[in-house]
N, C-alpha and C positions, 0 to 999 in steps of 0.2 A: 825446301824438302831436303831431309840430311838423308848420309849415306843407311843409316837404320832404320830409318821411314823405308829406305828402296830395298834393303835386304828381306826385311820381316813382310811388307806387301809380297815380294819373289816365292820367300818359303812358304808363306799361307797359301800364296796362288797357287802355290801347285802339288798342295796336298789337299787344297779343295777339288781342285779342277778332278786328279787323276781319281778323287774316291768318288766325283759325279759320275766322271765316263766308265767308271768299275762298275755304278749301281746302275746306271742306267742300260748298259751291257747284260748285265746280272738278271735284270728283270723283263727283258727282250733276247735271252740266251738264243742262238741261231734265226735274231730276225735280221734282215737285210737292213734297216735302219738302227740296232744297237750296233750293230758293226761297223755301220759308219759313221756313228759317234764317238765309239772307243776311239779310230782314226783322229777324228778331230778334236775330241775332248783329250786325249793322249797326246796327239800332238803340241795343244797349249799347254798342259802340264808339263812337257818334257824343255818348251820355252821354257817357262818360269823354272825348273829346275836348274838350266844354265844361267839365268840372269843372274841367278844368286848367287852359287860359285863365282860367278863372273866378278863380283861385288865383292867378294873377299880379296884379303893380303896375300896373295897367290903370285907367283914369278909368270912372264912370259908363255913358260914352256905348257903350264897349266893351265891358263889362262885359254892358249891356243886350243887343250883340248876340250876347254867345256864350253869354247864358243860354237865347236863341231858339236856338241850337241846340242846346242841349243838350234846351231841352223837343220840340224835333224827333225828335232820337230817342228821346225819351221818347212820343211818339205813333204812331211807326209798330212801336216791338220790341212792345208788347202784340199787335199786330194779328199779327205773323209769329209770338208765344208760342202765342196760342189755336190757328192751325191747325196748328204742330205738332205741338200735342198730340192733335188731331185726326187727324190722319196717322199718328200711333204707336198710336193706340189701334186703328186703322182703324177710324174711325167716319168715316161719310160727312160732311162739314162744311154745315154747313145754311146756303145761300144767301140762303133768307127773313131771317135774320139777320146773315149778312157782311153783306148789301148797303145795310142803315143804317147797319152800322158803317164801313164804307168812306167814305161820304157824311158822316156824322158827325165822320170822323179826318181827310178833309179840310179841313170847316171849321176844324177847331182848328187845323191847319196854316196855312191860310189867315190865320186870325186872328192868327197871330203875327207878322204887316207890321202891323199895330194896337196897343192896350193894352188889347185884352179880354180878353185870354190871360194875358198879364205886363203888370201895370200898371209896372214898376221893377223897383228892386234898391235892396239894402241892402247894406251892409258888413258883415261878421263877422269871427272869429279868422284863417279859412282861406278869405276870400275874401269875395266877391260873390255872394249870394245874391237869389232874384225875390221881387217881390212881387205873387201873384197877382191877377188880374181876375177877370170874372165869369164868364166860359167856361171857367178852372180848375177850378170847384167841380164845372162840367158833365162836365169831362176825368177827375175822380176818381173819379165814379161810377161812366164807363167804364173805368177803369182797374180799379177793383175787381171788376166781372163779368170782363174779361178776362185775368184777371192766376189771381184765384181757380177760375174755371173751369178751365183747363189741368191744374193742382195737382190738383184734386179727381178728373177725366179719368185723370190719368196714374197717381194712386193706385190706381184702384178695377182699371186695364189689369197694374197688377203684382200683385194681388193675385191675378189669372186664373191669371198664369202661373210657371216653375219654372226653374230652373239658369240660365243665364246671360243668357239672354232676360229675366230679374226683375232682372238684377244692374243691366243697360244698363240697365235704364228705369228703376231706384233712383238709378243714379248721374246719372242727367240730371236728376231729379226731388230730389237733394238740391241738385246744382248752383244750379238754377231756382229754389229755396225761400232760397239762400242769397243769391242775387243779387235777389228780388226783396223781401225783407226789408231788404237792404245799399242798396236804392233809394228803399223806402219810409222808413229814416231818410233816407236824405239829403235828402226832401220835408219833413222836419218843421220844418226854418224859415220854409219858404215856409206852413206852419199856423199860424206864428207859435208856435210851440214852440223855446226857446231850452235849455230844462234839461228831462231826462228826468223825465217822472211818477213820482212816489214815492219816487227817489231825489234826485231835487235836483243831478244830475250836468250837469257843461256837456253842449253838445252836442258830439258826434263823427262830422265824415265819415268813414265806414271805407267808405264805400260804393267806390274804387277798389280798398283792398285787398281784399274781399271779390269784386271782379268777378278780380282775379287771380288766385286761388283757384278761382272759377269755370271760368277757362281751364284750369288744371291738372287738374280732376277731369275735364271734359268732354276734353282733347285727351289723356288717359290713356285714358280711357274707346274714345275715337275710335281708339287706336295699339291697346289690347288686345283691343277685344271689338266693335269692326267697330260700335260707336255710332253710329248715324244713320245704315246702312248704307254706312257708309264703306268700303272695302277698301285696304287699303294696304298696297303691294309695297314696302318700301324699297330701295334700291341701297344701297351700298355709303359712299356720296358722300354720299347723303340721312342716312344713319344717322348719319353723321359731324358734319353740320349740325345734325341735331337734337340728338344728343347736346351738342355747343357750346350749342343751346337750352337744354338741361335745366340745363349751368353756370350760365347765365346767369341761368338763373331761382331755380338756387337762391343762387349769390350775391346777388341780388336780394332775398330773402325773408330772408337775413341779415343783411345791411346796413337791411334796413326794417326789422328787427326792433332792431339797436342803436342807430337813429335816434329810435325810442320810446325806448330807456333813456336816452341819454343826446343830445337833441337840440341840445346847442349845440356837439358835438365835429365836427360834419358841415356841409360844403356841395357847389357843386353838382360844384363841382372834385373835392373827396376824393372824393365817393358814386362820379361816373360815370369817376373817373379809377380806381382801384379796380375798377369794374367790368372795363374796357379792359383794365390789366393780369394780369387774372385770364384772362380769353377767350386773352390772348396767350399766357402764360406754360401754358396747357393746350394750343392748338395746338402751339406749339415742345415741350414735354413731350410730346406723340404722336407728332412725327417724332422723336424721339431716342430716346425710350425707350419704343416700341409695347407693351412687355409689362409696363410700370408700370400702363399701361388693363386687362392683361386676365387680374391675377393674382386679383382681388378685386372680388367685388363681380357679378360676372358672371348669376349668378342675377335678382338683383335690377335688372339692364341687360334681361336679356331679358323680366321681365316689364313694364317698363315700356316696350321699343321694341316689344316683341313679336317680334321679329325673331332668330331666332337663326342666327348667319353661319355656325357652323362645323359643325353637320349639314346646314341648309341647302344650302352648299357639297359634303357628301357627296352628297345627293340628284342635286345637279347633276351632279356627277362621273361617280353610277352611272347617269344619263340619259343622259349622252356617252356609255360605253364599250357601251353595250346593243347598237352597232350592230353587235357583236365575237363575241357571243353564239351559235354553233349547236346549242344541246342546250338544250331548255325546261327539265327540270328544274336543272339549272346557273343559270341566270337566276333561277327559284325561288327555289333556295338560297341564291343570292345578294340575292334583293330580301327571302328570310327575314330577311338578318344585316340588312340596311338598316333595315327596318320594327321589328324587334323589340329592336338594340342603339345605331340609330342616333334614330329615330324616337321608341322606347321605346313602342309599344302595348300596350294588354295585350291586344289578340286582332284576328284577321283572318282573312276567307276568302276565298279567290280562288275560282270560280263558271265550266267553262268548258264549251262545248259538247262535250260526249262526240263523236269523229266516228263511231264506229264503233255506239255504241246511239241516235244520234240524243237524247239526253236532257243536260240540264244537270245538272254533278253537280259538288260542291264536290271541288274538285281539291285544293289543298292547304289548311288551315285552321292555326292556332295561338290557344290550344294544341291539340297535333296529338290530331285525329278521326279515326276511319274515312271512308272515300270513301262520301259519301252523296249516291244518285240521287234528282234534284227534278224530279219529272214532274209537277209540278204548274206548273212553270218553263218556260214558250214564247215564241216572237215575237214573238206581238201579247201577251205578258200587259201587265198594266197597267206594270211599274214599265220594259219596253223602250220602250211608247208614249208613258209618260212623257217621257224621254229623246228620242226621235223627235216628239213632237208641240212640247214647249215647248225643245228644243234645248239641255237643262240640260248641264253641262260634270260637275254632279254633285248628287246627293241628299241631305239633312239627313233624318237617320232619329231623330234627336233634336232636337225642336222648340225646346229653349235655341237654336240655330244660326237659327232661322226665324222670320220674322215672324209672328205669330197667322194663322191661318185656312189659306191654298192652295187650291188645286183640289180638286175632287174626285177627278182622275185623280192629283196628288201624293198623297193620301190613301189611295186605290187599293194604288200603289205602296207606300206605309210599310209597309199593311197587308198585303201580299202577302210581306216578309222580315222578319214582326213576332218570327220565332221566333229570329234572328240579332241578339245585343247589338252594335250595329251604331253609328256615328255618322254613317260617310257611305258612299255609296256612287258608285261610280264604273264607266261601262259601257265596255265593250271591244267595239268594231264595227270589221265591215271591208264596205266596199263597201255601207255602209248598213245591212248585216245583223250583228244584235244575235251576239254568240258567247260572253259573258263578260261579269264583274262582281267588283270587287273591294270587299271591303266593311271597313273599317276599323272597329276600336273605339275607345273614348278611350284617352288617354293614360296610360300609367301614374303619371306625376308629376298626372294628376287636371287637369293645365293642358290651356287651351281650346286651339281650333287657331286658330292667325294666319289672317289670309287671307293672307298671303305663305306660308303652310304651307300652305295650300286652291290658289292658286296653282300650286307645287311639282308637290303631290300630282296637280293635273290634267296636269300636264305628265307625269310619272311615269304616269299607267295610261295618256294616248293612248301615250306611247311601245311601253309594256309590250304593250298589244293588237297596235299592227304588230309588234314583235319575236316574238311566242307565232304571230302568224298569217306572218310570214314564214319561222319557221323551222319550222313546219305545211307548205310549199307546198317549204322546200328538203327536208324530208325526202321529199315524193312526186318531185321532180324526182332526187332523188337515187337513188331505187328507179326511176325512168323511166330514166336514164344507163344504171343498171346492167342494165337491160332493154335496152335499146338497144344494150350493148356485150355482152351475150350472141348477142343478135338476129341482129349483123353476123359474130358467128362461125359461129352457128348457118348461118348464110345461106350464108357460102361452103361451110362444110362440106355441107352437104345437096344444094347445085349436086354440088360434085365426087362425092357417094356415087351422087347421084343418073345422074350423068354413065359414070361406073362399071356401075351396077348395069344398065344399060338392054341394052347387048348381053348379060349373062348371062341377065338375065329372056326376052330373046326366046330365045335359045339354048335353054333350061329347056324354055319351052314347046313347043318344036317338035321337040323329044327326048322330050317326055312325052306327044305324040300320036303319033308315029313309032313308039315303044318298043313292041315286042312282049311278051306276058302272061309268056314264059319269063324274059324278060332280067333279071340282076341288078340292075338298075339302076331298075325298077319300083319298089321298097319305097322308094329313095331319093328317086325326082325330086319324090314329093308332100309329102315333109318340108322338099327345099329350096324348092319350088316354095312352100310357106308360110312358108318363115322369110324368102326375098325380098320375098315381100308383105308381112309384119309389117317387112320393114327399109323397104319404100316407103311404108307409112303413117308409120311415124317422121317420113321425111323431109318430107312432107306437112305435119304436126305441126312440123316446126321450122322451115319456110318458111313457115307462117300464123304463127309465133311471130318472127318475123325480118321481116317486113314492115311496112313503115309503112300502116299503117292510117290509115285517112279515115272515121270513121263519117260514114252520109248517115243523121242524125236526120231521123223524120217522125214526126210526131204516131200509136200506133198503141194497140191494147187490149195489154195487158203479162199480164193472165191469159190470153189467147187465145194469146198465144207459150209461155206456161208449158205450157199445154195439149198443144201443139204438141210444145214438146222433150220430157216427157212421153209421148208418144204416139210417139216417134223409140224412146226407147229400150227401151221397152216389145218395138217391132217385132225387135228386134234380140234379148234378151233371151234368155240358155241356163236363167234359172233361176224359178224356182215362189215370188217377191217380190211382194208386195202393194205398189203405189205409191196412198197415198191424198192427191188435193190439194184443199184449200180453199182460197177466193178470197172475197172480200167483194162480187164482183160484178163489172163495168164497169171495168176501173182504164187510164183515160188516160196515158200517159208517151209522153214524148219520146225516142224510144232508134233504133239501127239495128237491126230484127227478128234480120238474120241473126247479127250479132252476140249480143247476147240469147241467142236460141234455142239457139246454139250455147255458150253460157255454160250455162246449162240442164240441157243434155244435157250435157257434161263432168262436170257434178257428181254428177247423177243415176246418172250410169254409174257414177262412184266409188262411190258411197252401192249400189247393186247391186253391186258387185263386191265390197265389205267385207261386208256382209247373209248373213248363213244364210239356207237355202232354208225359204221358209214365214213369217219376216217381214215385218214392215210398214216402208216411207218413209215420212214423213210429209213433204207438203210444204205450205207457208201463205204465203198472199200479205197480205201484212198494210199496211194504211194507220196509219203511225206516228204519233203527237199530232204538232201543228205549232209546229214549233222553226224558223222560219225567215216571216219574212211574207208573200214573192214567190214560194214554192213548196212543194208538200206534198212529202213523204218517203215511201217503200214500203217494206216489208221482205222478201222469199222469207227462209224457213227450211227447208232440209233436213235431216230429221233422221233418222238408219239409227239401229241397234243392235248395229252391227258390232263386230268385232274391235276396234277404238279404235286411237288412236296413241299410243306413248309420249309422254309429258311433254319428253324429250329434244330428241323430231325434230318436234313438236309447232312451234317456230318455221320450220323449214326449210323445211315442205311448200311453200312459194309460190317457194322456187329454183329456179330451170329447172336440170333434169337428177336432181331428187333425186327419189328415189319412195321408198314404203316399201311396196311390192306386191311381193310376189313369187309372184305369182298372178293372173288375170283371163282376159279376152279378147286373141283375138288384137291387136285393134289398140289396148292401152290408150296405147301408148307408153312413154314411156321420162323418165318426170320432169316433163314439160312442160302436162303440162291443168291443174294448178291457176296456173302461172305465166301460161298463155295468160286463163284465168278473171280471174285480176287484174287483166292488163291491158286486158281487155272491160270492167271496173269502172269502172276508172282511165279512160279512155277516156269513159267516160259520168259522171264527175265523182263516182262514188259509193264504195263502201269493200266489204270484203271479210273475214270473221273466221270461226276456226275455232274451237270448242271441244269436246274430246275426252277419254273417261274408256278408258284401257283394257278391253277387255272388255265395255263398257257404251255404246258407240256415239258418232257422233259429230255434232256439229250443226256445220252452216253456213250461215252469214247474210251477205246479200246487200244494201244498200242502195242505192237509186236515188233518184235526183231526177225529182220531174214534169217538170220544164224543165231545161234548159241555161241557167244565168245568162247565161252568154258560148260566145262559139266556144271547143269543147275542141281546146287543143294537143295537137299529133301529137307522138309521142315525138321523132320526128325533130329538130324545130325545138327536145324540152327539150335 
């Protein structure tokens, strides 16, 4: 090893070292652990800063002062060693003991404006070495509780732990061993050790190259697996720089390496002139020939930037166009190809609030499952107040990604989707209220995630949540429209029928009290005189269905109106039907009675009108588990045993005008009570569903909310 192999390792080592413990400081600005990096990462740079001077044609008198800095930072990186390693293991750092060592480390600093510290210097091969004083011998002691301690801390914390959580604290922990071995030689002159024990070898500074070494495992370490909690987003620009880094350093680590073999062919011209044209001759190489960078080699780029630009790039892409999107399952499909050929997971579940059964239920999953309801999955469970309480962007469901220990409400959480091979999880809220979860697995290439893929991915589900819950809100505006634009036909028409019918109805009546018992005309007038009234209840019916409605919510009991409509259609009633209704008691909601009630009774009539004589309704007012934090959920079920509806017309029944009765009461109408029903729902923020067996009856369920979150919009205004 010549004296230029030991200066250029010196000056590398410590303009890597001091620009790691800048970035890593930088990127943990007032955290307790970048602070005690800077300590120790500052401390080894401010080494390697003196070893270099030290290595130069410098007199005595110089010599003596840059040995004092070098044992400068050889007095404060021990102290910034011990509490990091305290901070990684999370162990509380024990005060009773900083606080001598603080007082301690500054005497020693202190003493080095004296000769108690460093009495001199001596000359050697590769420079100017100290001759210690008598505060030295006191410094080494410290040196060895603080130096060893850490070592033994950060062993015993990897030994706890598993997958890449062990890998980080290995690679810091071999780093640490290498460098502080690579420092402990370079103390052995100052022992007055000139030749290694038992071999009789001169001695060797390799302690810069060994700190350069150090940079490279630790700022690998830091770029792949978010080391010392670092998170690092690259650009484009960045990526571009460090990459020029990585040249630099590996020509560097070449050129040191032919400078051992053959140390008289080198100086300081050829080394760093060399360097120069290398950096240069790879810039001008990337602008000309971009795809000479990226034909080879590419795998091995992204595991060491961690950064991969060209599915990254897709993620972006499919984050822009999301805003494009009106069909959820379309979006789906599409964030499937994303996730599964871009992404390459091997498994995923998207988690979204059912609206219609009020339950969270795994919507789509890969590889593809059946649709599975999680009622075990609500508002307040742990892993949404997770999310709501520490304002997490997302959840580590494998503890390689997290630092030992958490909350107990993060452990909550883990433990609540223990049964999904999950890695991270991601929530989807609108208006503060929890609606969905997406939960990723690892990768199939088995590689970790970036945090520029953690990153990504957060941007990726808040988008995914507004676009699932916007185009949730255009499909009810869109079924509001076409209500609306029914409405306003409806409306003129039923004016003009109505406008119509009013002189024949009085006419009718006043020929059906006039008419004498002989006249022909007797058998007739009471058949028109009913098919009039069945045409002006229509119209009745299609002018409540054609009005802009203003519910006036008041706080009221919601079984006591069930009660009520119940009790309406009873009164009315040609046939010999049992209605039996259960209720849980007392049930508070926010609704308009008349509204309501008359939702109620439209169903109920139906559910009678389908019903054989001598059947039972069943009706239930049911308080559903709580899927939401700011309000409880209700459910009515109606359930007949009628007739049933085909599978067919099974979607239609909610079109205004479509009926599939050809049968009832005079005033069932004519299509329009279940379309009015939905929109009494709609109207009060809640949902509406039918399911039907032919022949075997039919159920429909009714959902309400306690409250109105907000003022409900009038169809008008969608």
């Amino acid at each position: 090893m010549n004296k230029l192999l030991y200066e250029t390792a010196s000056l590398a080592a410590f303009v890597i070292n001091l620009a790691l413990a800048l970035f890593v400081f930088r990127s943990g600005v007032g955290s307790k652990l970048g602070k005690a990096y800077l300590f120790w990462g500052g401390g080894v740079a401010i080494w390697n800063l003196g070893a270099f001077f030290l290595s130069q044609a410098i007199g005595p008198v110089s010599a003596l002062f840059w040995d004092k800095i070098l044992f400068f930072g050889c007095i404060i990186a021990p102290i910034g060693l011990f509490q990091l390693a305290f901070l990684i293991s999370q162990r509380p750092i024990p005060s009773w003991f900083m606080r001598p060592v603080y007082v301690l480390h500054t005497l020693f600093a202190l003493s080095l404006f004296g000769d108690s510290f460093i009495a001199g210097v001596r000359p050697l091969k590769y420079g100017y070495w100290g001759v210690p004083g008598h505060f030295f011998w006191v410094y080494m002691a410290s040196y060895c509780v603080l130096l060893t301690t850490p070592v033994i801390f950060l062993w015993i914390t990897q030994g706890k732990l598993q997958g890449l959580s062990r890998t980080r604290i290995r690679a810091l922990l071999l780093a640490i061993v290498l460098i502080v071995i690579a420092g402990s030689n370079d103390m052995l002159p100052l022992l007055g050790i000139d030749y290694y024990p038992f071999f009789y070898w001169p001695f060797y500074p390799f302690g810069g190259v060994i700190a350069v070494v150090y940079v490279v495992i630790v700022g690998y370490s830091t770029l792949q697996h978010q080391l010392l909690d670092v998170r690092v987003a690259l650009g484009r620009a960045a990526a571009d720089l460090l990459r020029l880094g990585f040249l630099f350093m590996i020509g560097l680590c070449l050129l040191l390496f032919l400078a051992a073999i053959q140390p008289d062919k080198f100086n300081y011209y050829s080394f760093f002139g060399f360097q120069a044209v290398l950096l240069v001759s790879a810039i001008i190489a990337a602008v000309l020939f971009p795809r000479l960078f990226g034909q080879t080699g590419e795998s091995l780029e992204r595991r060491i930037l961690g950064d991969r630009f060209e599915y990254h790039d897709q993620i972006r892409s499919f984050i822009a166009s999301m805003q494009w999107y009106s069909d959820t399952n379309l979006l789906l499909s599409d964030l499937h190809e994303l996730l599964t050929k871009t992404v390459r997971v091997r498994s995923y579940e998207i988690i979204l609030l059912d609206e219609s059964a009020r339950i969270f239920t795994v919507f789509r999953s890969f590889p593809n499952q059946p649709e599975n309801q999680m009622a075990e999955l609500k508002g307040d469970s742990p892993i949404f107040r997770h999310f709501q309480v520490n304002k997490s962007e997302y959840l580590t469901f494998n503890i390689a990604y997290a630092t030992p220990g958490g909350s107990p409400l993060e452990r909550e959480a883990r433990n609540q989707l223990k049964q999904f091979t999950a890695e991270f999880c991601f929530p989807f809220f609108f208006e503060e209220e929890p609606f969905g979860l997406l939960l990723l697995g690892e990768k199939a290439s088995s590689d970790p995630y970036t945090s520029t893929d953690l990153s990504l991915l957060v941007s990726l589900s808040k988008n995914l949540g507004v676009m699932i819950n916007q185009i949730r809100m255009k499909t009810q505006i869109m079924q509001a429209q076409e209500l609306e634009l029914l409405g306003r036909m409806s409306r003129g028409m039923a004016h003009d029928l109505n406008n119509l019918l009013t002189p024949i109805w009085t006419f009718l009546q006043l020929s059906h009290e006039t008419a004498s018992s002989s006249d022909l005309n007797d058998d007739l007038l009471p058949v028109a005189l009913r098919n009039i009234k069945t045409m002006r209840a229509y119209i009745r019916e299609a002018l409540f269905f054609s009005e802009n409605l203003r519910p006036d919510f008041q706080l009221g009991r919601l079984d006591v109106v069930v009660g009520q409509a119940v009790d309406l259609v009873r009164a009315k009633m040609e046939k010999s039907v049992d209605i039996l209704v259960s209720s849980p008691g007392e049930v508070l909601v926010e609704m308009d009675e008349i509204l309501i009630q008359r939702l109620i009774a439209n169903i109920v009539s139906n559910a009678v009108d389908a019903s054989r004589p001598g059947s039972t309704i069943h009706i239930e007012l049911i308080r559903l588990m709580k899927a939401e934090m700011n309000r409880d959920w209700l459910r009515i079920r109606v359930v007949d045993s009628g007739e049933g509806i085909r599978p067919e017309d099974l979607n239609r029944v909610f079109t205004p005008y479509f009926t599939t009765k050809n049968r009832g009461d005079e005033e069932r109408g004519f299509g329009l009570g279940l379309a009015i029903c939905r929109k009494i729902v709609h109207l009060h923020g809640g949902n509406l569903n039918i399911a039907s067996q032919v022949k075997k009856g039919t159920t429909l369920q009714i959902d309400l909310p306690s409250r109105q979150v907000k003022p409900p919009v009038s169809i008008a205004a969608l």
